[in-house]
C-alpha positions as CSV (number, residue, x, y, z in Angstrom):
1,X,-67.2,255.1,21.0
2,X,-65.3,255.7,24.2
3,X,-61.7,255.5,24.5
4,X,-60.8,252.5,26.9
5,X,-59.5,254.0,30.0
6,X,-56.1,251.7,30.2
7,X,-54.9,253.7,26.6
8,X,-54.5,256.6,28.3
9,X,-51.3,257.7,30.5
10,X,-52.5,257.3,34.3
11,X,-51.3,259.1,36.9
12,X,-49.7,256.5,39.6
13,X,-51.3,257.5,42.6
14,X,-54.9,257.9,41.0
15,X,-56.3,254.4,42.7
16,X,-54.4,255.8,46.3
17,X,-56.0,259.4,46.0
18,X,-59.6,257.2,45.3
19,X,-59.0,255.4,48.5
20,X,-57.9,258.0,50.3
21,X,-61.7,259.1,51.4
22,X,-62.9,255.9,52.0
23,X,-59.5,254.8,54.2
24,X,-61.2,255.1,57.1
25,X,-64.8,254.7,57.3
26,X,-66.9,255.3,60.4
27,X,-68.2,253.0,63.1
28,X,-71.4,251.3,63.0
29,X,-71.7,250.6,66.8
30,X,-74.9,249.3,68.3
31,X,-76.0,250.0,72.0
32,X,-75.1,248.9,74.3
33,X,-71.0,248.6,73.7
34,X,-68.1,249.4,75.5
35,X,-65.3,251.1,73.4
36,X,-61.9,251.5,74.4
37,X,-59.8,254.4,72.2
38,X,-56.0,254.5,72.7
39,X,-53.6,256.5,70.4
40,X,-49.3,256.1,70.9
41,X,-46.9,258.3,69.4
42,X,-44.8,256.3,67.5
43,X,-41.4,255.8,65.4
44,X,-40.7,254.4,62.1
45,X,-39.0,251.6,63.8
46,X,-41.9,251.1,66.7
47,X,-44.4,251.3,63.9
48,X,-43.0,248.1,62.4
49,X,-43.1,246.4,66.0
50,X,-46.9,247.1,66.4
51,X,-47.5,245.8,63.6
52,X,-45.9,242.8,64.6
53,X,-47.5,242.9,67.8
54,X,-51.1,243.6,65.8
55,X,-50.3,240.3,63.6
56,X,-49.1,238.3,67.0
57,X,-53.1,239.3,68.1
58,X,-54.5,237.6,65.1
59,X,-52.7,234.4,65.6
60,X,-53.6,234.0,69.5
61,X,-56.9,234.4,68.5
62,X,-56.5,231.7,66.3
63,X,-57.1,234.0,62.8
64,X,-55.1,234.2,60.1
65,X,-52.7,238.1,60.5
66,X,-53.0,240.4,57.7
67,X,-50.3,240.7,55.3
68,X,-49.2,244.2,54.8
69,X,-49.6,247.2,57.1
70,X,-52.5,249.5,55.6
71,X,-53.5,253.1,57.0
72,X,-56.2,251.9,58.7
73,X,-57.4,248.3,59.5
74,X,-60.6,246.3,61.2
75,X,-61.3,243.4,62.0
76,X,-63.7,241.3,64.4
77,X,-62.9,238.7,66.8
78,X,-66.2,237.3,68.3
79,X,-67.7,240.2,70.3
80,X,-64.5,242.3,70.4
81,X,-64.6,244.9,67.3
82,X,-60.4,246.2,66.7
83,X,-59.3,248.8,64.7
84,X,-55.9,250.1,64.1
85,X,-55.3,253.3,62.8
86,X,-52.0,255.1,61.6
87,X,-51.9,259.0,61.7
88,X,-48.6,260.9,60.7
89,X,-47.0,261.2,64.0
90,X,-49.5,258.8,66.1
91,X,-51.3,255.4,65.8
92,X,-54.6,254.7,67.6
93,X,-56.2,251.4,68.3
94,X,-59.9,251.3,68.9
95,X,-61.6,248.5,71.1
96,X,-64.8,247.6,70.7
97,X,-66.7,245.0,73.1
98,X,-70.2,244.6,71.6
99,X,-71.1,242.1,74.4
100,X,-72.5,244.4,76.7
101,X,-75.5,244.3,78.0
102,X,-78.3,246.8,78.9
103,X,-78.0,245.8,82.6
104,X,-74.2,246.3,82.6
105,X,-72.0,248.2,85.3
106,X,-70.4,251.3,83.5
107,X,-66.7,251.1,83.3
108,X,-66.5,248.0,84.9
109,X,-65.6,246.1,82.0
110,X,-64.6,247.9,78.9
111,X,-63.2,248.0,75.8
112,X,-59.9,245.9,76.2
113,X,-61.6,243.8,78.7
114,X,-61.9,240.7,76.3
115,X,-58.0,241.0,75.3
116,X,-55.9,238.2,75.6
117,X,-53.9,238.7,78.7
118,X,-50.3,240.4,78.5
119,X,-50.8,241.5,74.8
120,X,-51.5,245.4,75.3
121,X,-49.1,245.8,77.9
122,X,-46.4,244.7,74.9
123,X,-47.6,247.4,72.9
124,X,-45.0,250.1,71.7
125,X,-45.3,253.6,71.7
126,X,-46.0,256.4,73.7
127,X,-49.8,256.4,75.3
128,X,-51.1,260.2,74.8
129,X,-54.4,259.1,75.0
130,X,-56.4,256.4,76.4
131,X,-59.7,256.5,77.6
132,X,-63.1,254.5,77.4
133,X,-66.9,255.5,76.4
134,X,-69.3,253.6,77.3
135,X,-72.6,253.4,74.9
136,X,-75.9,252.5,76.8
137,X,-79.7,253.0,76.2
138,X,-80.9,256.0,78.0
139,X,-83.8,256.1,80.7
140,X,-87.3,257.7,79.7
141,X,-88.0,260.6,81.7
142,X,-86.1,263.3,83.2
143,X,-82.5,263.3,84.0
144,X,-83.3,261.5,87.7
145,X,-80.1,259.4,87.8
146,X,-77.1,262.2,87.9
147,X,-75.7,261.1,90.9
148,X,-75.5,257.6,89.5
149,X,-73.4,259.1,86.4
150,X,-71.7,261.4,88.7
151,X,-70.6,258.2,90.4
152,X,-69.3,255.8,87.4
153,X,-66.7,258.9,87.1
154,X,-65.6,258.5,90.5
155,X,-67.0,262.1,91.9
156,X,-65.5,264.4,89.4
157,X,-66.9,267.5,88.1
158,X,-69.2,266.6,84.7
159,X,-69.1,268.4,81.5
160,X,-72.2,267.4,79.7
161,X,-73.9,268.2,76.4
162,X,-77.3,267.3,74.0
163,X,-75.8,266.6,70.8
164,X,-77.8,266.3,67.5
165,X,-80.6,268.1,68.5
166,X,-81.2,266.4,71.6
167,X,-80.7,262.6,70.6
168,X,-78.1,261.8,73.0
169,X,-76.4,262.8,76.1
170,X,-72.9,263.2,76.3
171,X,-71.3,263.4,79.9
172,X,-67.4,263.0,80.4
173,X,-65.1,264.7,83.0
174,X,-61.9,265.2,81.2
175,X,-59.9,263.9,83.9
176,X,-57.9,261.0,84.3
177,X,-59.6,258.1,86.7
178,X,-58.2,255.5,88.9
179,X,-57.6,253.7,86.5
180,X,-55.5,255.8,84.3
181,X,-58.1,256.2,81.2
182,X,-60.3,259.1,81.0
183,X,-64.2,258.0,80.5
184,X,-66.8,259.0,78.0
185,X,-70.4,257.9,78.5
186,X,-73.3,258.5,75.9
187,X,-77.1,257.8,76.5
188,X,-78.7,257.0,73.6
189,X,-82.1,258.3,73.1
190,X,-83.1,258.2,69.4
191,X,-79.7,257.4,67.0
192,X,-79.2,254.7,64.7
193,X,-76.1,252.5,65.1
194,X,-74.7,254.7,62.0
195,X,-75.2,257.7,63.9
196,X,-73.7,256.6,67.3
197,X,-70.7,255.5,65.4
198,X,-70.2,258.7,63.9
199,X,-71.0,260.7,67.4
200,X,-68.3,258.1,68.9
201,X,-66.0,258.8,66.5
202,X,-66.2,262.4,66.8
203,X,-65.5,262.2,70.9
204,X,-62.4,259.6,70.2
205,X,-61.0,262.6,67.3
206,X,-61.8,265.3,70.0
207,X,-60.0,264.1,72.9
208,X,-57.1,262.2,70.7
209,X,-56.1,265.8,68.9
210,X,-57.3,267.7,72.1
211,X,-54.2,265.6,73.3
212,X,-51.9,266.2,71.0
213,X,-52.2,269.5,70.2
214,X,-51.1,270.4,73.8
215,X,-48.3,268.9,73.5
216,X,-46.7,271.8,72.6
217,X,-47.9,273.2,75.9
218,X,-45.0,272.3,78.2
219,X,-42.4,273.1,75.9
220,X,-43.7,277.0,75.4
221,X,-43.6,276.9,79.1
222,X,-40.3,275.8,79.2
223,X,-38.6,277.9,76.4
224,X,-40.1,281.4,78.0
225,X,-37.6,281.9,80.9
226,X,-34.7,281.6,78.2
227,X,-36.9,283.7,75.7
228,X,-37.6,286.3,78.7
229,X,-33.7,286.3,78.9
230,X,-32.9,286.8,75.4
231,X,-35.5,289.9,75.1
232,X,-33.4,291.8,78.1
233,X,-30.0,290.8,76.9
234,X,-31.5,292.5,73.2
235,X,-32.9,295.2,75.1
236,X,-30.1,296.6,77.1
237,X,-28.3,296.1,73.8
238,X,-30.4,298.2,71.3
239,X,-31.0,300.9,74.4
240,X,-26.6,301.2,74.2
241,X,-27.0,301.9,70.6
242,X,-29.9,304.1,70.7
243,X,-27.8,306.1,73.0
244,X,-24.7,305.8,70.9
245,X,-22.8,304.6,73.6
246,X,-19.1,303.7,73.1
247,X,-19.0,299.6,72.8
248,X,-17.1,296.7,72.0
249,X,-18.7,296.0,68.6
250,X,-17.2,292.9,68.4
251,X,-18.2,291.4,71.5
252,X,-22.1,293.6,70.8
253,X,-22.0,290.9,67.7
254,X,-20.4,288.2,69.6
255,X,-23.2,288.4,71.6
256,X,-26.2,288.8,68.8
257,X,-24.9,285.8,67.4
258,X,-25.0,283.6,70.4
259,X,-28.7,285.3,71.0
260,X,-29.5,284.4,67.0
261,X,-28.3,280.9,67.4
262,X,-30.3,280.0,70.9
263,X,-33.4,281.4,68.8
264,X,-32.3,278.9,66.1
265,X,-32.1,276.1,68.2
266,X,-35.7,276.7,69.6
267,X,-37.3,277.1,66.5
268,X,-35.9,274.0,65.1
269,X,-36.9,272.4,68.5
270,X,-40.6,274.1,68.2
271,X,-41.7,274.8,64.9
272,X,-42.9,271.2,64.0
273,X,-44.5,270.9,67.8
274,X,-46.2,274.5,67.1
275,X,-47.4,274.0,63.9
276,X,-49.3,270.6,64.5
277,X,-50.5,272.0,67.6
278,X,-52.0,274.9,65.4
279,X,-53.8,272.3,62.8
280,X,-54.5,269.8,65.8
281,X,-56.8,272.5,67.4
282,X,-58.6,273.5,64.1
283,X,-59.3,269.8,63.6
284,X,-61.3,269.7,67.4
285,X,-62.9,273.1,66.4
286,X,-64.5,271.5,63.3
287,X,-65.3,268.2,65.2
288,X,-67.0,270.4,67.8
289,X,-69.3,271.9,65.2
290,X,-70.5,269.1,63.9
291,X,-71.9,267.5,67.3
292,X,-74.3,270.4,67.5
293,X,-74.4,270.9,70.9
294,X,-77.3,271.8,73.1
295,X,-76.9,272.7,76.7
296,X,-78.0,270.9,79.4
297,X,-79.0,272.9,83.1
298,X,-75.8,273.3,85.1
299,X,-73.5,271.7,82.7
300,X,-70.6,273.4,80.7
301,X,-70.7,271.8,77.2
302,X,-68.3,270.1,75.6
303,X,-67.5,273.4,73.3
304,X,-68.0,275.5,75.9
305,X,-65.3,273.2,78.1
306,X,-62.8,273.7,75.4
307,X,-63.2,277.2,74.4
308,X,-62.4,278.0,78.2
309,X,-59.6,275.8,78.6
310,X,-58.0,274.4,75.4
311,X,-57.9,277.7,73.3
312,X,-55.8,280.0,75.8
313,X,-53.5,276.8,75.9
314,X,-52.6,277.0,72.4
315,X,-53.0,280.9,72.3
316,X,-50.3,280.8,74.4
317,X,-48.1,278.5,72.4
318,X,-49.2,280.6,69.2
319,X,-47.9,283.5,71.6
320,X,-44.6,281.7,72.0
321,X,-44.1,280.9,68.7
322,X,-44.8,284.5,67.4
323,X,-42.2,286.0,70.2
324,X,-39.6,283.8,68.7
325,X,-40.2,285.5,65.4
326,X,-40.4,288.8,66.6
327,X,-36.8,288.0,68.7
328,X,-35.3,286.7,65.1
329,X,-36.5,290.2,63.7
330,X,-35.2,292.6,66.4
331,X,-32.1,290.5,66.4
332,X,-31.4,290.8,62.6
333,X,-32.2,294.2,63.1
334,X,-29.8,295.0,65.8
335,X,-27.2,293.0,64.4
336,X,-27.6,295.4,61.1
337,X,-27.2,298.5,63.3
338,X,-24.0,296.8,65.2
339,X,-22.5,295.8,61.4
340,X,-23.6,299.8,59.9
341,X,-21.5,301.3,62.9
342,X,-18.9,298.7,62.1
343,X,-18.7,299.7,58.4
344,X,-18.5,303.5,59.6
345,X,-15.8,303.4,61.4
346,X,-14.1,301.3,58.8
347,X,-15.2,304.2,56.6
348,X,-13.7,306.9,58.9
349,X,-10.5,304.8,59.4
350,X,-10.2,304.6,55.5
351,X,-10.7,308.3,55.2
352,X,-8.1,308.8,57.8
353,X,-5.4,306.4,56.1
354,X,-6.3,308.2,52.5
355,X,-5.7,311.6,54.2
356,X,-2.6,310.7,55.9
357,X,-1.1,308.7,52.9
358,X,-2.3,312.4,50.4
359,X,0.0,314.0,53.0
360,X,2.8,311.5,52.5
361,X,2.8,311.6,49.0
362,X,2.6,315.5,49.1
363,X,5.6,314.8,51.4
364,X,7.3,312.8,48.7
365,X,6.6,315.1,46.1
366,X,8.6,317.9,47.6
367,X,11.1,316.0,48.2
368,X,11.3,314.9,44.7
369,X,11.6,317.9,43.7
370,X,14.2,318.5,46.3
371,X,15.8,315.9,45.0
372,X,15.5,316.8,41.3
373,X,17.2,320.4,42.2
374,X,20.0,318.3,43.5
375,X,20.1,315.9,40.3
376,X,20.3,318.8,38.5
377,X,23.4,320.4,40.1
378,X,25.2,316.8,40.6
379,X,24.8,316.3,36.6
380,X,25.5,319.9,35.5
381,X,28.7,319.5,37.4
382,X,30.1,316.4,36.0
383,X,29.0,317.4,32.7
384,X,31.1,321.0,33.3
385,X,33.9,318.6,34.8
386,X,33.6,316.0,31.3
387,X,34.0,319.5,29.3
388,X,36.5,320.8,30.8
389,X,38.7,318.2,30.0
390,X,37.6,318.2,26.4
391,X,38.1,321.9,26.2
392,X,41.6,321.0,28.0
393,X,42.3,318.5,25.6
394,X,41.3,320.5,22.3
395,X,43.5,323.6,23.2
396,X,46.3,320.9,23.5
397,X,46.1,319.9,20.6
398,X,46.4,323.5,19.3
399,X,43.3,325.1,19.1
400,X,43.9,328.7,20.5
401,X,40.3,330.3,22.5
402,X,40.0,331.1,25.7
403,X,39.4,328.1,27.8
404,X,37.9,330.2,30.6
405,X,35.7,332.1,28.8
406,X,34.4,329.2,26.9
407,X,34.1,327.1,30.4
408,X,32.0,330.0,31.5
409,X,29.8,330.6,28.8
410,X,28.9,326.9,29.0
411,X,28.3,326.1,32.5
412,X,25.2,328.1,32.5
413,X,24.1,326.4,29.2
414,X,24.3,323.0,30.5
415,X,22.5,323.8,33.4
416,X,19.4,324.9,31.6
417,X,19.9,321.9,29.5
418,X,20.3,319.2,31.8
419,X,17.1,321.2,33.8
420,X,15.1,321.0,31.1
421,X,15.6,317.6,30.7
422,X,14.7,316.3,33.9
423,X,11.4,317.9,33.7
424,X,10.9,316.5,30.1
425,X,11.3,312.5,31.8
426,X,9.6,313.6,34.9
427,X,6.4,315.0,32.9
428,X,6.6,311.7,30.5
429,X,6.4,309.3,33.3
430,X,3.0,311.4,34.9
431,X,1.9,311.0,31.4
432,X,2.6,307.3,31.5
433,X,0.8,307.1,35.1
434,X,-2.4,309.0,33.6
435,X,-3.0,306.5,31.1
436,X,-2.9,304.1,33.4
């Protein structure tokens, strides 16, 4: 017998990580549609107005607004399909008009053509991308009606692709249009709804990340002037070290420091913005796999379109980001060399003050003894003066020697005593410092 599940200890995100996969599913889009993709950067605080905004949508339709704001969520209002989407930085909405039909003008009407008036134009956010694809039926036969494709994107140059072995046509111009959305149109030859859903989907990932991982694109342009600057300033200081050149160390470290905090500033500016532009671009090289391109005469595919323009623009933001480490290096570096001439000259100074003070004290010491010789002569005399008066004082009292004689005789004695003491309290108190 199996142990019931709800025994054991369950880990409290086990139901979130199941969902997780299925949080957003694909489209199921039948043909013809007209689908209208926009995706907004957002903040905490403008995420909680669109969903406001999203819930304000239900009731002028006249359907009840959801509850709680969920990672993604669809619904269906007649023949306009809408889903919302939250990413971590972005949100996309996704409308869907399936009331087109196969006699319809591309692009004339779209996506958000069956909006209620005013609403999108109240939505927050940032617009990084916005853009429509319109989903029709293709014509049997050859490819007779380019210049009626070239026209729906308003003359611009096409970049066009077979994906899935050859069920579809793919044509889009990657440009912005009069109408300030970029356009996607697909011919359908032999895909089930399932199957233009997920081709859809793909296009809407591609051009949303294409997006958004060059945003990151201006801001290396911008940072290389200061980053150009920094790498001479650096330069012209390790050259003045390299030739050991007499400098200011102080202002040399003054100035690594300012360097090291500009480099700081950018990185805390940039990493984020470099690193999501680094997984942004891996996400559109896997999408691109999986619409198995084929070429079609004349036409750059969509891959191709991206390999020659989209990859050197995050190279070159890879190539930004990998110059600001290399500054931080060299900079740590220098500042090492600047602090290890610091601490040798300290060193040198030190050995200087240790060689003058050993001179001092040898100094001192001589005069010590200097002074001891004097000691010695200043104590022998009073004591020669103290005896005198006791030998002065005994022969008073009528002892009979000679006082001269005797005076004599001692002087000499008391001046090898008192010599020899002194040197017996001056070697005690180096024995005394020894210990210590």
């Amino acid at each position: 017998m199996n142990l019931p599940l709800n025994q054991l200890d369950l880990h409290p995100l086990r139901s979130e990580l199941y969902n997780e996969l299925h949080s957003r599913p694909f489209h199921v889009l039948p043909c013809p549609a007209q689908v209208t993709h926009i995706a907004l950067l957002t903040t905490p605080e403008q995420r909680a107005a669109q969903f406001r905004h999203w819930q304000d949508l239900h009731i002028m339709l006249g359907v009840d607004e959801p509850a709680d704001d969920v990672s993604c969520y669809e619904a269906t209002f007649g023949s306009l399909r809408i889903r919302r989407e939250m990413h971590m930085e972005f949100a996309s909405y996704t409308f869907i008009n399936l009331d087109a039909g196969d006699g319809h003008q591309p692009f004339q009407d779209t996506g958000i053509s069956s909006l209620p008036k005013g609403w999108l134009e109240k939505l927050t956010g940032t617009v990084v991308a916005a853009f429509h694809i319109d989903l029709q039926q293709a014509k049997n036969g050859p490819e007779s009606d380019l210049a009626q494709i070239r026209a729906c994107f308003e003359g611009e140059r096409l970049v066009g692709s077979s994906p899935w072995e050859g069920k579809a046509r793919v044509w889009g111009s990657f440009k912005l249009h009069s109408d300030g959305f970029g356009r996607f149109m697909v011919l359908n030859r032999d895909m089930s709804d399932s199957q233009l859903g997920r081709l859809t989907q793909r296009l809407m990932e591609i051009e949303t990340y294409r997006l958004m991982s060059l945003l990151s694109l201006p801001l290396a342009r911008e940072m290389t002037p200061s980053l150009n600057d920094m790498d001479q300033q650096l330069a012209v200081v390790t050259q003045s070290l390299a030739d050991n050149r007499d400098i200011n160390e102080r202002e040399v470290l003054a100035e690594l420091t300012n360097i090291a905090a500009r480099i700081e500033a950018f990185r805390a500016h940039s990493t984020f913005r470099f690193s999501a532009t680094r997984a942004y671009h891996k996400l559109v090289l896997t999408r691109l796999e999986e619409l198995r391109e084929d070429e079609l005469s004349g036409h750059l595919t969509i891959t191709e379109f991206m390999t020659r323009r989209l990859t050197p623009a995050v190279e070159t933001c890879e190539s930004v980001k990998d110059r600001l480490e290399d500054l931080s290096r060299r900079v740590d570096r220098a500042s090492d060399m600047v602090r290890t001439r610091v601490e040798l000259a300290i060193q040198s100074q030190n050995q200087q003050l240790l060689s003058s003070m050993d001179r001092r004290s040898k100094i001192q010491l001589m005069m010590q003894h200097t002074v001891e010789g004097l000691s010695v002569v200043a104590i022998s005399y009073y004591l020669v003066g103290l005896l005198k008066l006791a030998l002065d004082s005994a022969y008073d009292a009528g002892f009979d020697f000679n006082k001269s004689l005797v005076l004599g005789v001692a002087i000499p004695v008391v001046i090898i005593l008192v010599f020899v003491g002194v040197r017996l309290v001056h070697h005690r108190f180096i024995r005394l410092a020894r210990r210590q």
